[in-house]
C-alpha positions in Angstrom: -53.7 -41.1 26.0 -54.3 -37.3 25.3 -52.1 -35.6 23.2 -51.5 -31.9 24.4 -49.5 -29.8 21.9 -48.6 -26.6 23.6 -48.0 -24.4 21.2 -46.7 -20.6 20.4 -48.6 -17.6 18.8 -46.6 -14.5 17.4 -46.6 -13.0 20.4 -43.3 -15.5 21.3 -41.0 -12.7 20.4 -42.5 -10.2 23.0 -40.7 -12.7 25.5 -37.0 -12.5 23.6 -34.1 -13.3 24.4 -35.5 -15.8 26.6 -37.5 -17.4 23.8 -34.8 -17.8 21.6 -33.6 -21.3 23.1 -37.3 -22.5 24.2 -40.2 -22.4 23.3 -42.5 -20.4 25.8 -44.0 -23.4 27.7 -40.6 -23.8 28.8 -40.4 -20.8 30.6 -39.9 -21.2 34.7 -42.4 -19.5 36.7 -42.4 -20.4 40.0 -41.2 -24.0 41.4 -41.6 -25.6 37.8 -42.0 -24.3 34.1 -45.5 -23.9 32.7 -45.4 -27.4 30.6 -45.0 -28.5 33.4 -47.8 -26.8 35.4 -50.3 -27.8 32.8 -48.7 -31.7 33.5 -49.8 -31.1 36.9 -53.1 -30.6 36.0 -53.1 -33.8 33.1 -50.9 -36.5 34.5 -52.0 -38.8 31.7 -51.4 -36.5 29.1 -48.4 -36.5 26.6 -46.8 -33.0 25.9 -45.2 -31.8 22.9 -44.1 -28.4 21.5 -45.1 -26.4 18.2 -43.0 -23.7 18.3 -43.8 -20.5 16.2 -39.5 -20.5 14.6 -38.9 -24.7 12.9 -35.4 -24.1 13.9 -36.3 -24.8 17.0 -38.4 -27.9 16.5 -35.6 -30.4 16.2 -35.1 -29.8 20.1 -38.9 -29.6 21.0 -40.2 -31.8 18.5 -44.3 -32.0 17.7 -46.2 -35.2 17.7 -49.9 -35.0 16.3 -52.5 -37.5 16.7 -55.9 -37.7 14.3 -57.1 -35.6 17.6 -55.3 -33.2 19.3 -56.0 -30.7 22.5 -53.9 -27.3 21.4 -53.1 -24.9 24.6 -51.5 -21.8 24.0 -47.7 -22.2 25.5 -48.3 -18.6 27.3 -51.5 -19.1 29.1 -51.1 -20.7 32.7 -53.6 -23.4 33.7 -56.3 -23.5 36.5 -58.8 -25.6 37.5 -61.6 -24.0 35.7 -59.6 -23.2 32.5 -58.4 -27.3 32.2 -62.1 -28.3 32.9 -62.9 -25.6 29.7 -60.7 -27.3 27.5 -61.4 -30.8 28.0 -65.1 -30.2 28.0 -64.2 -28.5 24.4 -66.4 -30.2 21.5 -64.6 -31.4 18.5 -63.3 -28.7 15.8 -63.9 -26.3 18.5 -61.7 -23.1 20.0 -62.0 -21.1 22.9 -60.6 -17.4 22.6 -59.8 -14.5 24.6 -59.2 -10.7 24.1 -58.1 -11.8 20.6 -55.7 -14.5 21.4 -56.0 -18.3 20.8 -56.5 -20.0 23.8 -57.2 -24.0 23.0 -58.4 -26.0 20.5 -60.0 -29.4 20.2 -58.8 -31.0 17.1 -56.5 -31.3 14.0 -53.9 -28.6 12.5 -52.0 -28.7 9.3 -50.6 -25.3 9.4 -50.3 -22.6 11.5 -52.7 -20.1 8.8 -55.5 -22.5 10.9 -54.1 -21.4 13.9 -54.7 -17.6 13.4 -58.0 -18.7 11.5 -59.5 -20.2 15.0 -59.1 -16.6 16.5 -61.6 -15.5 14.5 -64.3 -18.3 15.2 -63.7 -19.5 18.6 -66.1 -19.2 21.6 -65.1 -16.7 23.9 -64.0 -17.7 27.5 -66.0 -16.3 29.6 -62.7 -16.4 32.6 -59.8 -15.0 33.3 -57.1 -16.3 31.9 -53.4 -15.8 33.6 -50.2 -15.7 30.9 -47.3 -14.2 30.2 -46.4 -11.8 27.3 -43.3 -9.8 28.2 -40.2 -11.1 30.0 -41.4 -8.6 33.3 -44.2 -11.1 33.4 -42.1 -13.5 34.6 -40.8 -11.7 37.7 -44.3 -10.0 38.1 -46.4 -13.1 38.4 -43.6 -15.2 39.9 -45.5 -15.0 43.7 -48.7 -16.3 42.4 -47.2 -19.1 40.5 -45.0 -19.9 43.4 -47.5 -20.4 45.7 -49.4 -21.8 42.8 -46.9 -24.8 42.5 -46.3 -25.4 46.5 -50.2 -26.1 46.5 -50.2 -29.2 44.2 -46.3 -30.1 44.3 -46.9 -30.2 49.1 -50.1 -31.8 48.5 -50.7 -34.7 51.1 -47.2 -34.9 51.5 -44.9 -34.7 54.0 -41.5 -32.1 54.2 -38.4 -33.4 55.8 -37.8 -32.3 59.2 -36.4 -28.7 59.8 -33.1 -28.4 61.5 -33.6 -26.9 65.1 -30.5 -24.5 64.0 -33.2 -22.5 61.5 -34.9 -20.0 62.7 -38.7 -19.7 60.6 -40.5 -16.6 61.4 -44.2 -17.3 60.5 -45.8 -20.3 59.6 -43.5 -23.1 59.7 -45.7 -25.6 57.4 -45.0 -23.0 54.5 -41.3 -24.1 54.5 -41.2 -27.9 52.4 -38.2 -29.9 52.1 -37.3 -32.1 50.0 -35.6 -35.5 50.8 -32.1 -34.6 50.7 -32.4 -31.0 51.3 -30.1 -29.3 53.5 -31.1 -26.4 55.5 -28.9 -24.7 58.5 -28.3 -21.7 60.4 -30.9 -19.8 58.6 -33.6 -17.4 58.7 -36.8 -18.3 57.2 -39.6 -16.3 57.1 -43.1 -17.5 55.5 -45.2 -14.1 56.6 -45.6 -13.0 52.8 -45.0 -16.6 51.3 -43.9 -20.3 51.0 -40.7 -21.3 51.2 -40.1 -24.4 49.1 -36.4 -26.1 49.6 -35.8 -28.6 46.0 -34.2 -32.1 46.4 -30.5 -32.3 47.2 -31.0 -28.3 47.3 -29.1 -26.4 50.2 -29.6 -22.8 51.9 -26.0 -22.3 53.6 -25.3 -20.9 56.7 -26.7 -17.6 57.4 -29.2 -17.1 54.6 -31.6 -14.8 54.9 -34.6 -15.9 53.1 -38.4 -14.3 52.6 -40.7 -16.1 50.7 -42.3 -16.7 48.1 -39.0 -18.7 47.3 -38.6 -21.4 45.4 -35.0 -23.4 45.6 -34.9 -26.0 43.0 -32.9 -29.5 43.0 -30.1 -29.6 43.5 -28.9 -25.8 43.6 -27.7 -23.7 46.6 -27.4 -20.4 48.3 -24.1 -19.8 49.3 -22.7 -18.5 52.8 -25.0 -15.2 53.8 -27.5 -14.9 51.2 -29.8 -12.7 51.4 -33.5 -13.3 49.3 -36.3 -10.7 49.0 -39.4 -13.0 47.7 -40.8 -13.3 45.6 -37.5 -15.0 43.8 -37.0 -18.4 42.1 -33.6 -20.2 42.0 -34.1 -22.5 39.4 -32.5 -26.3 39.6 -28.7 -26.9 39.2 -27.8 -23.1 40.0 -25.9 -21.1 43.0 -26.6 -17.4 44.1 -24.8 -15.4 46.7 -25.3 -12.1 47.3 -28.4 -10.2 47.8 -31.7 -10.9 45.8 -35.0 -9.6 45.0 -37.8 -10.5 43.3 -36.0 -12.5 40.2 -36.3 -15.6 38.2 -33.4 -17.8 37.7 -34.5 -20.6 35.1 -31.9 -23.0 35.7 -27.9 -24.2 35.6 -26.9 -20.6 36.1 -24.5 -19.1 38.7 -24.6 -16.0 40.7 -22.3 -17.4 43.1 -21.0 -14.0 44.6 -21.9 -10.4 46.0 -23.7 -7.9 44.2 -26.8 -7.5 44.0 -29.9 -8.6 41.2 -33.4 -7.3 41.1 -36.4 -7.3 39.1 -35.2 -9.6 36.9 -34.9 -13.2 34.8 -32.1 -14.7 33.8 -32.1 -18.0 31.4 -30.0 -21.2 31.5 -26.2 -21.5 31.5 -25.3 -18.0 32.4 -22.7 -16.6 34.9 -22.9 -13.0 36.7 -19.1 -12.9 38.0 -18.5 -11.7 41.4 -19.8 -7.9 42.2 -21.9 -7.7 39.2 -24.7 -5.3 39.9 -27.9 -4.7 38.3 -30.1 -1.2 38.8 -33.8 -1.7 39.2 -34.9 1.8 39.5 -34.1 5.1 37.3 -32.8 7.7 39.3 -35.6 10.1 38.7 -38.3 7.2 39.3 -39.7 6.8 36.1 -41.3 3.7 34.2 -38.5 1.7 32.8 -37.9 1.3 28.9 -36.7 -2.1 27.9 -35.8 -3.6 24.5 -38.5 -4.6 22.3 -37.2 -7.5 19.8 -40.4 -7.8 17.9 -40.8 -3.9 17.5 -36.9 -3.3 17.6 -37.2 -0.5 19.9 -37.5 0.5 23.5 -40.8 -0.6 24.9 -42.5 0.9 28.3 -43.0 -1.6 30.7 -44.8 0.7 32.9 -43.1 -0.6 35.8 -40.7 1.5 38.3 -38.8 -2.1 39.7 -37.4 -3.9 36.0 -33.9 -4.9 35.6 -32.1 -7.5 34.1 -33.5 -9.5 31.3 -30.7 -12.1 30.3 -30.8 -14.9 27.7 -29.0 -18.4 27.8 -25.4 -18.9 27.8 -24.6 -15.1 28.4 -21.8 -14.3 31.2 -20.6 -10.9 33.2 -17.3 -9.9 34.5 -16.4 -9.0 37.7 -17.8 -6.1 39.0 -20.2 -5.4 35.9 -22.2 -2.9 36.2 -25.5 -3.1 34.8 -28.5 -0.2 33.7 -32.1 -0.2 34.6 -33.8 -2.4 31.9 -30.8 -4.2 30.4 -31.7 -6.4 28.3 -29.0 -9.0 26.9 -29.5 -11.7 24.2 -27.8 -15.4 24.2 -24.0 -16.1 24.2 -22.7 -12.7 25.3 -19.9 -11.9 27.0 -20.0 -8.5 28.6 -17.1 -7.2 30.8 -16.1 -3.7 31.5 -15.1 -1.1 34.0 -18.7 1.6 33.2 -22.3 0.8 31.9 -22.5 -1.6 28.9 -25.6 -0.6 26.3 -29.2 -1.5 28.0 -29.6 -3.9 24.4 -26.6 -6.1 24.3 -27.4 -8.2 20.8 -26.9 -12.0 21.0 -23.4 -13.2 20.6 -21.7 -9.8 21.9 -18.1 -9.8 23.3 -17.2 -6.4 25.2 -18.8 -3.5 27.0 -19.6 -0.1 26.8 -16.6 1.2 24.7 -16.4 -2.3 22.7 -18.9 -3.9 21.6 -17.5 -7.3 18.8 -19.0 -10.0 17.4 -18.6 -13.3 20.2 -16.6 -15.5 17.8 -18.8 -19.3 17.5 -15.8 -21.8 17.4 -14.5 -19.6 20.9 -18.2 -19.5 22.5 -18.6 -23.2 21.7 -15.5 -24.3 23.3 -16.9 -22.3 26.8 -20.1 -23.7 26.1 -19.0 -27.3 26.4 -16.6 -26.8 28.8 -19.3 -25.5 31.0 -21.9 -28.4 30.3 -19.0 -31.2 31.0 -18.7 -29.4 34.5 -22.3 -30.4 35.1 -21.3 -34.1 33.4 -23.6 -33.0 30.6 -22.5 -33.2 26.7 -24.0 -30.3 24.0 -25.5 -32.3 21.8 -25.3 -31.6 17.9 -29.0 -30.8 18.3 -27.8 -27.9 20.4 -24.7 -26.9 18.7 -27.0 -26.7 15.7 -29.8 -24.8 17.9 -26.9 -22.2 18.8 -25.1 -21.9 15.5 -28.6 -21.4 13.5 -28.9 -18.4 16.1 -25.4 -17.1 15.7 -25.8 -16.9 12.2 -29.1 -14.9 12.0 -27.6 -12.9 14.8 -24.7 -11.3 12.3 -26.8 -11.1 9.1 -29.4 -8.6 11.2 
């Protein structure tokens, strides 16, 4: 069987807070996250993770082989690029505008790693990845209608309800079996429309694609869904939508509105949270840079919210253009919090405390029984590890 190690370069911490649970394979763009994209690609393979931080290996652990393929956790795969990399001769690297791309072989230490950037062959093709979490929202149309391509292929979607309206082409809306679709409006004119198993768009949803609706996660009553937008699986949004990237088990089950951005895993916007997209004087937006520890232009006019795992709002929280806020926090408040809101925050704009662990722990698995999950120790240890380098910064 080939081993595949997907592995993470430097440039991981570009893509905090969402890289501070995961490494950057697991990021969702699209209808699935990119391991999983490059599993698409090499059913037969086995996967495994090198992630740049060992704290996080106990979750994603590596497994080596005497040879290995190495791909670059960032890059995103195509047919030509795959083809590159198994057609790669032993001891061998292929490069690209000074990043590591792939490597045929075996790896001790991650010194090698940064060696092979030097004496790699250089890929001759473009190469799609992600460096900074506006990426992610950015490419998210591509990738969606990346995924509905191999995901649809030579199969068959359940039947459409005769209550749903589709505007466009109606074999760009899929179904999975178990999928519940009524009383909506669909329209496929600027994408696909891809509808997860045991997934439901309620009554009323107003939906443009690209859009991806993962298992078993909903729209609730009235929706309304700019594309391109993924919900990821196990989540339900309400509200209006636009071009954002929901990774997974995450609730935006209410009003208010959320552009232009990401969100991780196991967060909750309460009802009437807001985000701001655009500056009132239309200018690029500045957003947190964790690696540089400033403000970083993104160059963009449309960026919003950039939210990492476990981190919850209050009800009608209002949120700045670029807000950017790390794992575990707790943000609540009657005017603008900061745009950096560190990891393990409780407060708003005129408080701002430490998010006490044993308190944020008890949520935590509160919130995963809901879901009949249970936080594992590999987790708790994950989150507390984080915690802890949190307050000593």
């Amino acid at each position: 069987m080939m081993n595949c190690i997907l592995f993470d370069d430097a440039t991981w911490q570009d893509l905090l807070p969402l890289t501070f649970t995961r490494p950057v394979s697991n990021v969702r763009l699209g209808i699935v996250t990119i391991q999983e994209k490059w599993a698409m690609y090499l059913p037969e393979a086995h996967f495994s993770n090198w992630t740049f931080e060992p704290y996080l290996q106990a979750k994603f652990p590596l497994h080596t082989e005497t040879q290995n393929f190495y791909i670059n956790g960032k890059c995103l795969p195509d047919a030509e690029f795959v083809n590159a990399i198994l057609n790669l001769p032993h001891n061998t690297a292929l490069v690209k505008d000074g990043h590591l791309l792939a490597f045929n072989g075996h790896l001790k230490n991650r010194q090698q790693l940064n060696d092979l950037v030097r004496s790699g062959n250089v890929y001759a093709n473009a190469v799609q990845f992600i460096l900074y979490p506006w990426d992610i929202f950015q490419k998210n149309g591509a990738a969606i209608e990346h995924d509905f391509k191999h995901i649809t292929a030579n199969r068959t979607s359940q039947v459409l309800s005769n209550s749903v309206t589709v505007i466009g082409d109606k074999h760009k809306v899929f179904l999975e079996e178990g999928a519940y679709c009524e009383a909506a409006i669909l329209n496929t004119n600027n994408g696909s429309i891809y509808i997860g198993h045991q997934a439901e768009i309620m009554e009323g949803s107003v939906i443009r694609g690209p859009f991806a609706l993962c298992e078993h996660s909903a729209t609730k009553l009235a929706t309304k869904i700019y594309g391109p937008t993924t919900i990821g699986p196990h989540s339900k949004v309400g509200g209006e939508i636009n071009n954002s990237v929901i990774f997974g088990y995450t609730n935006k089950a209410h009003d208010g509105f959320l552009g232009n951005s990401v969100l991780g895993e196991w967060c909750n916007l309460g009802a009437d949270t807001n985000n701001s997209n655009l500056k009132n004087n239309y200018a690029n937006v500045k957003i947190y840079n964790y690696r540089q520890q400033q403000m970083l232009n993104s160059h963009l006019q449309f960026c919003g919210l950039i939210m990492g795992d476990h981190s919850k709002t209050g009800i009608n929280t209002m949120l700045n253009t670029g807000t950017v806020v790390g794992v575990a926090c707790n943000v609540f408040g009657s005017d603008f919090p900061p745009t950096h809101v560190p990891s393990f925050s409780w407060g708003g704009a005129n408080t701002m405390r430490p998010y006490q662990f044993d308190k944020f722990i008890e949520t935590a698995t509160q919130v995963y029984q809901r879901r009949g999950i249970t936080l594992s120790a590999t987790e708790h240890e994950l989150l507390w590890y984080l915690c802890q380098a949190t307050l000593s910064t």
